[in-house]
Every structure is written in C-alpha cells, then in structure tokens.
FITIFI-181928 format. One line per field, with one value per residue (C-alpha): residue number from 1; residue in one letter; chain; x, y negated, z. Coordinates in Angstrom, 1 decimal. Layout:
# residues N
pos: (NUM, ...)
code: (A, ...)
unit: (A, ...)
east: (X, ...)
north: (Y, ...)
up: (Z, ...)
# end
This chain:
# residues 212
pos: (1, 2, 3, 4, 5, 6, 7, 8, 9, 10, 11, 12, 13, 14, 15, 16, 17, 18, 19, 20, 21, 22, 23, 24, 25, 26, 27, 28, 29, 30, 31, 32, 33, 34, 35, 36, 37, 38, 39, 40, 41, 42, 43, 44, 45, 46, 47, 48, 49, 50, 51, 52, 53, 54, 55, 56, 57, 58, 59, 60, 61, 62, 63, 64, 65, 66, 67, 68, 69, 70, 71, 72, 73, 74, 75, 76, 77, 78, 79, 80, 81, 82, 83, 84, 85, 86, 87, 88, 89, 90, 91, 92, 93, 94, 95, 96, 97, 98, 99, 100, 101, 102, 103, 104, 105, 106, 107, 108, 109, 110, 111, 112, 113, 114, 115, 116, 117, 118, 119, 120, 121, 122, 123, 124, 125, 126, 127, 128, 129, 130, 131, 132, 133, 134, 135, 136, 137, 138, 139, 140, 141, 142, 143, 144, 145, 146, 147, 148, 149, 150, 151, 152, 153, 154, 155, 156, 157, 158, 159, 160, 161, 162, 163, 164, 165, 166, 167, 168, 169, 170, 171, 172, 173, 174, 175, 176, 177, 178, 179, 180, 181, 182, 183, 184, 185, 186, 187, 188, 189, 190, 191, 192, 193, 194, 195, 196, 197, 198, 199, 200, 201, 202, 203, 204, 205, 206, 207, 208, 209, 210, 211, 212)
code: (X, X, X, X, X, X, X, X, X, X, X, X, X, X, X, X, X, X, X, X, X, X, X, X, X, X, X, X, X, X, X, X, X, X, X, X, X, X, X, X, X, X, X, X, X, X, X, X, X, X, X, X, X, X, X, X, X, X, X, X, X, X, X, X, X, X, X, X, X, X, X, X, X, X, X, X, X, X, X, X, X, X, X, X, X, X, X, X, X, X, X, X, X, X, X, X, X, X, X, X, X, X, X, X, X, X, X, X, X, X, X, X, X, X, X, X, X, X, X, X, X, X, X, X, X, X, X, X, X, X, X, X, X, X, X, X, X, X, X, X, X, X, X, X, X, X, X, X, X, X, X, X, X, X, X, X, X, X, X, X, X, X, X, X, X, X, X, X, X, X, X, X, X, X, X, X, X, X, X, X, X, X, X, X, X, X, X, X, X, X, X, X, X, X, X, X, X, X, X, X, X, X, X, X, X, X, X, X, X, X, X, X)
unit: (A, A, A, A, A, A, A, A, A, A, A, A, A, A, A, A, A, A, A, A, A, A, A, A, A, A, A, A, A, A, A, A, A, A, A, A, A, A, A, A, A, A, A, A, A, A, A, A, A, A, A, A, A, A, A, A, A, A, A, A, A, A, A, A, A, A, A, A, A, A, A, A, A, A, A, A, A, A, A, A, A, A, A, A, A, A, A, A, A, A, A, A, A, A, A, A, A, A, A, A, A, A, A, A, A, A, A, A, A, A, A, A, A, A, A, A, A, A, A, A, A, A, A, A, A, A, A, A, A, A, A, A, A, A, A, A, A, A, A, A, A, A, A, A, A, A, A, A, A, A, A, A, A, A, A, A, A, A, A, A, A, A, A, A, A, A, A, A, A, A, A, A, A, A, A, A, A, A, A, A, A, A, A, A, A, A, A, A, A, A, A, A, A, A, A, A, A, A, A, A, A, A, A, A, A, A, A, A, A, A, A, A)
east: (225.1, 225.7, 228.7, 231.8, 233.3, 234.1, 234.5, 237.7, 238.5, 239.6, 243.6, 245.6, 246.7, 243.8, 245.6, 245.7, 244.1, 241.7, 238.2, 237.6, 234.0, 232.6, 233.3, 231.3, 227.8, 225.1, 225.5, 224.5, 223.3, 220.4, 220.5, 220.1, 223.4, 222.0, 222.4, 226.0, 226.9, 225.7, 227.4, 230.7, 230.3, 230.1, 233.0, 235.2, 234.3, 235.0, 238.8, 238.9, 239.0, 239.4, 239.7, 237.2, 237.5, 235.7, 237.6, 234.9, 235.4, 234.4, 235.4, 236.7, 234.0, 231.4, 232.1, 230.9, 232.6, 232.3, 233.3, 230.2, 228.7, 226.5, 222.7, 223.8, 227.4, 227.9, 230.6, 232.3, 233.1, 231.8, 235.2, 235.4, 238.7, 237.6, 240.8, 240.7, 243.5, 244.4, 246.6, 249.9, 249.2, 246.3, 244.3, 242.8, 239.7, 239.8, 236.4, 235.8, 233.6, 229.8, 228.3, 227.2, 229.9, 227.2, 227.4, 231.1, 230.7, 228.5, 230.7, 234.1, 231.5, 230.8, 234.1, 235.0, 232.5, 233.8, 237.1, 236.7, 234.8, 238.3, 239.4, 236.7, 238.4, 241.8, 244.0, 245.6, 244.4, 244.9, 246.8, 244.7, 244.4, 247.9, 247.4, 245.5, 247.9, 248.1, 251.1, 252.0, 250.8, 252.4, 250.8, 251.6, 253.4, 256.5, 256.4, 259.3, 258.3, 259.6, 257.7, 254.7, 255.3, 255.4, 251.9, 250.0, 251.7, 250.7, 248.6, 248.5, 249.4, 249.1, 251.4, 255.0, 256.3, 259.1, 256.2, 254.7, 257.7, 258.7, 255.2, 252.5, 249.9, 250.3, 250.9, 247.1, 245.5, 247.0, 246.3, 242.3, 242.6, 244.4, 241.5, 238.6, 240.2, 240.7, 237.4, 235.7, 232.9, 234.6, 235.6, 239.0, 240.0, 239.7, 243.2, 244.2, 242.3, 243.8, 247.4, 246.6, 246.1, 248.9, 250.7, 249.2, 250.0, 253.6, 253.5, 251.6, 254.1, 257.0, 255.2, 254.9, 250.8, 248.3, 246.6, 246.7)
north: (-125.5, -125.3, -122.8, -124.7, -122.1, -121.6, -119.0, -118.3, -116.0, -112.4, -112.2, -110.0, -107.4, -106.0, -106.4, -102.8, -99.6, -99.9, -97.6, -95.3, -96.1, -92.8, -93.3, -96.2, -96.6, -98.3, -99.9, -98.3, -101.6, -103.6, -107.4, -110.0, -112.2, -115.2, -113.3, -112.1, -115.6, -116.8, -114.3, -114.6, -118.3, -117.9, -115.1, -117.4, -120.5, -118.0, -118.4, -121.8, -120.7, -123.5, -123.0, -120.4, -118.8, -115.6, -113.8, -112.4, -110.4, -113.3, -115.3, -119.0, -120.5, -119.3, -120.8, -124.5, -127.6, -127.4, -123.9, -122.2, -119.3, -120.4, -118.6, -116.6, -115.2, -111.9, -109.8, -107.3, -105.6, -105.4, -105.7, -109.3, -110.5, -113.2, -115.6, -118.8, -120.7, -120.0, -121.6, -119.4, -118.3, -116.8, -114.0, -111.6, -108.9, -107.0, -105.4, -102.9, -99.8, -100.5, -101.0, -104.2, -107.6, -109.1, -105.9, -105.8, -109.7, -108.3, -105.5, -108.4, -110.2, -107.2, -106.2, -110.0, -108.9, -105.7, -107.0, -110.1, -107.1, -105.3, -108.4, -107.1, -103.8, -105.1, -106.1, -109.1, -111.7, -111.7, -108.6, -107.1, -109.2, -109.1, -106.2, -108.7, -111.6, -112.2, -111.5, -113.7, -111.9, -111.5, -114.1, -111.9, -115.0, -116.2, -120.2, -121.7, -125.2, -127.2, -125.7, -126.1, -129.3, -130.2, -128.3, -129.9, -133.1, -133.1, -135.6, -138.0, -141.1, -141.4, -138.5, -137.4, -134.1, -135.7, -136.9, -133.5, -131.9, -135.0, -135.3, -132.6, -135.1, -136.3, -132.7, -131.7, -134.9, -134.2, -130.5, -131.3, -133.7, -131.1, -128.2, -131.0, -131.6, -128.9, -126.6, -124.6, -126.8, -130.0, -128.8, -126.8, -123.2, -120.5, -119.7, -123.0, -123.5, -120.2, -121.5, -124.2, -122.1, -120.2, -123.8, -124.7, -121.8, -121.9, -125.4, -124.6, -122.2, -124.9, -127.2, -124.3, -124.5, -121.5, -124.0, -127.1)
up: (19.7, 15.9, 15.1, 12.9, 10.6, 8.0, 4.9, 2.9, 0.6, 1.5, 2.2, 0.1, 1.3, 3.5, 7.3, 8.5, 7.2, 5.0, 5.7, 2.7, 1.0, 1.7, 5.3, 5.7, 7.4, 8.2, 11.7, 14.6, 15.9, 15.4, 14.9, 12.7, 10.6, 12.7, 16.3, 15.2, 14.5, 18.0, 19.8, 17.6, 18.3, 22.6, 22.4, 20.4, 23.1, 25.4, 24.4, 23.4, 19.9, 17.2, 13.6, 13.1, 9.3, 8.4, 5.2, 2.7, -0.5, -2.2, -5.9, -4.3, -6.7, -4.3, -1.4, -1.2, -0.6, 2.8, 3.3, 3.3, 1.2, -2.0, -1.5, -4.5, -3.1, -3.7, -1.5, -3.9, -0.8, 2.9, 4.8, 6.9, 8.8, 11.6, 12.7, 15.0, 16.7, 20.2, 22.6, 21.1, 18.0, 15.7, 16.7, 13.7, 13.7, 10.0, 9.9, 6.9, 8.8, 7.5, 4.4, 4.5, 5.1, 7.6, 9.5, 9.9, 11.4, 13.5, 15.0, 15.5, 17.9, 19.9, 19.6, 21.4, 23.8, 24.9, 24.9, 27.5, 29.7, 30.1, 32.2, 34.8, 35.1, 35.9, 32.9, 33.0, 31.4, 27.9, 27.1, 25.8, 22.6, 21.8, 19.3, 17.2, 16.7, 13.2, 11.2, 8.1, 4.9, 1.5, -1.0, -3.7, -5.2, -4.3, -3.6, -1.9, 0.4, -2.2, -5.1, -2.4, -1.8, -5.3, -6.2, -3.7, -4.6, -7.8, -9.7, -6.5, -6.2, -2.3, -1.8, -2.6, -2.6, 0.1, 2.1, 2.0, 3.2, 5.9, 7.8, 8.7, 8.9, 5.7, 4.3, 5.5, 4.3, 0.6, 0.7, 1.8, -1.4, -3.6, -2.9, -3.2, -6.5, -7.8, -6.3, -8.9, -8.2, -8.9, -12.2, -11.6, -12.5, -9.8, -10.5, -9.8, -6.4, -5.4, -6.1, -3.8, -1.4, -1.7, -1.2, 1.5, 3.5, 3.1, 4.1, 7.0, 7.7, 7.3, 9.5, 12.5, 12.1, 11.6, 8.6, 6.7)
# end
C-alpha cells in the first residue's frame, strides 16, 4: 500500500527544544529511508491518521507540485516534524537528534511504535499522545482573516475574498489554486508562495480545520 504524504516546508519556530549540532549522531539504528516510510505509514494507519505532512528544512521551491522532494533537495538541516489529523485534533513528532533528516523520520516511526506498545502495559487508550497535540505556531507575520482572505483571493475570478471567509469548501479549493499559481515552479516567487501559506493557515484556523 503506497504511503500519501506529503512534504512542507519546516515551521518557524522549531516546536520544542531544539538539539544543539554538536549533540547530534549518527543513528543507532539500521534501516533504509524506504523501511522508515513503511513503518511510519502502518503506525499512522494504526490511528486512523489522515493528512500526513512531514516538515523538512527545505527552500518551498524544492518541493514539487505534488508535495514531494525534487531528486536534488537539499535539507539545510536534519530536524523533521511529522503531523497528521486525528479524530480531535493534530498530533506532532519534532525530530532534530541525528545527523541526517532521513534518520530523524526514521526515529518518529519507531517512536509511533513504542508508543502504541504502552497501550499493552495498561494506559488507557490514547493518553499517552496527548503530549504531542500540536499547538498553533507563530507565522512570524501577522495576517488577520480578512487580509487572508484577500491574499488567497487574489487574481481569481472564481473566488471572492467574502466567499473565502463564508464557506470552507470554497476557501480550500481557492487556496489549492492560489499555491498551484503561485509555486516556484509555476513561475512565482518563493516569498510569495510562502505568504500563501501563511494565508492559508489562518484561514484554516478561522474555519476550525488543521489545513486548507
């Protein structure tokens, strides 16, 4: 079964503390980016996780179209945040201990692992992923839900700003139009791709959803 992520750039600022470089290492564990994948895949099934997004230190013009790494993506650092969508709310693994970003996926899927076993050993249910609930982050640009609106509005015709605002469905159908458009790779300005992500956040947020 084919795993449906996908990548998005690294969230400002780092969620938790971050690991100093000289305290990193290699990883104690053996295994190949493919075989993290899988198992991050059947833990994240395990939960009936949707949405699946792994944060990497990445420039947004690296990641494709359809939210995957170019071949020639380089991480400017090794720290990855998994999230996905649960039943109430968003859970969140930062991982920034080893040197390598593929390592640190790695090490959130055993982590999963380890964390279902503690329902063997009588926890309830669930509890024990509490901790990781994610908590809204600071854009580092303030962008009030009309401005957002208005942004993501922008240069369609389809869509108002009003409409944006009214109806969720139509506020994800013009923010998947405003980030085809404006993708590096489609011709637009890093800076401007990352302002509509900004937008759609705070929509999201104004619409009570995880992501637009």
């Amino acid at each position: 079964m084919s795993f449906d992520y996908r990548v998005i750039p690294m969230p400002e600022p780092w969620p938790g503390k971050p690991t100093p470089e000289w305290k990193r290492s290699r990883a104690p564990f053996k295994g190949t980016p493919g075989k993290a994948l899988k198992l991050l895949a059947r833990e994240i099934r395990m939960l009936n996780g949707k949405n699946v997004r792994i944060a990497i230190d990445v420039r947004p013009d690296q990641i494709r179209l359809d939210g995957q790494l170019y071949a020639s993506a380089r991480a400017r650092s090794p720290g990855v945040v998994v999230l996905f969508d649960v039943s109430d709310g968003t859970l969140q693994f930062p991982c920034d201990r080893f040197l390598y970003w593929e390592s640190n996926v790695d090490a959130v899927a055993r982590a999963l692992e380890a964390l279902r076993m503690v329902d063997r050993y009588g926890v309830q249910q669930g509890k024990q992923y509490t901790g990781f609930k994610q908590i809204p982050a600071s854009t580092g640009t303030t962008m009030d839900t009309r401005e957002a609106a208005t942004v993501i509005a922008s240069g369609q015709e389809s869509f108002s700003a009003a409409d944006v605002l009214r109806d969720r469905i139509v506020a994800r159908d013009a923010v998947r139009i405003a980030r085809a458009r404006t993708h590096p790779d489609a011709g637009g300005s890093p800076e401007t791709f990352h302002r509509i992500g900004i937008a759609a956040n705070v929509l999201a947020a104004h619409h009570g959803v995880s992501s637009l």
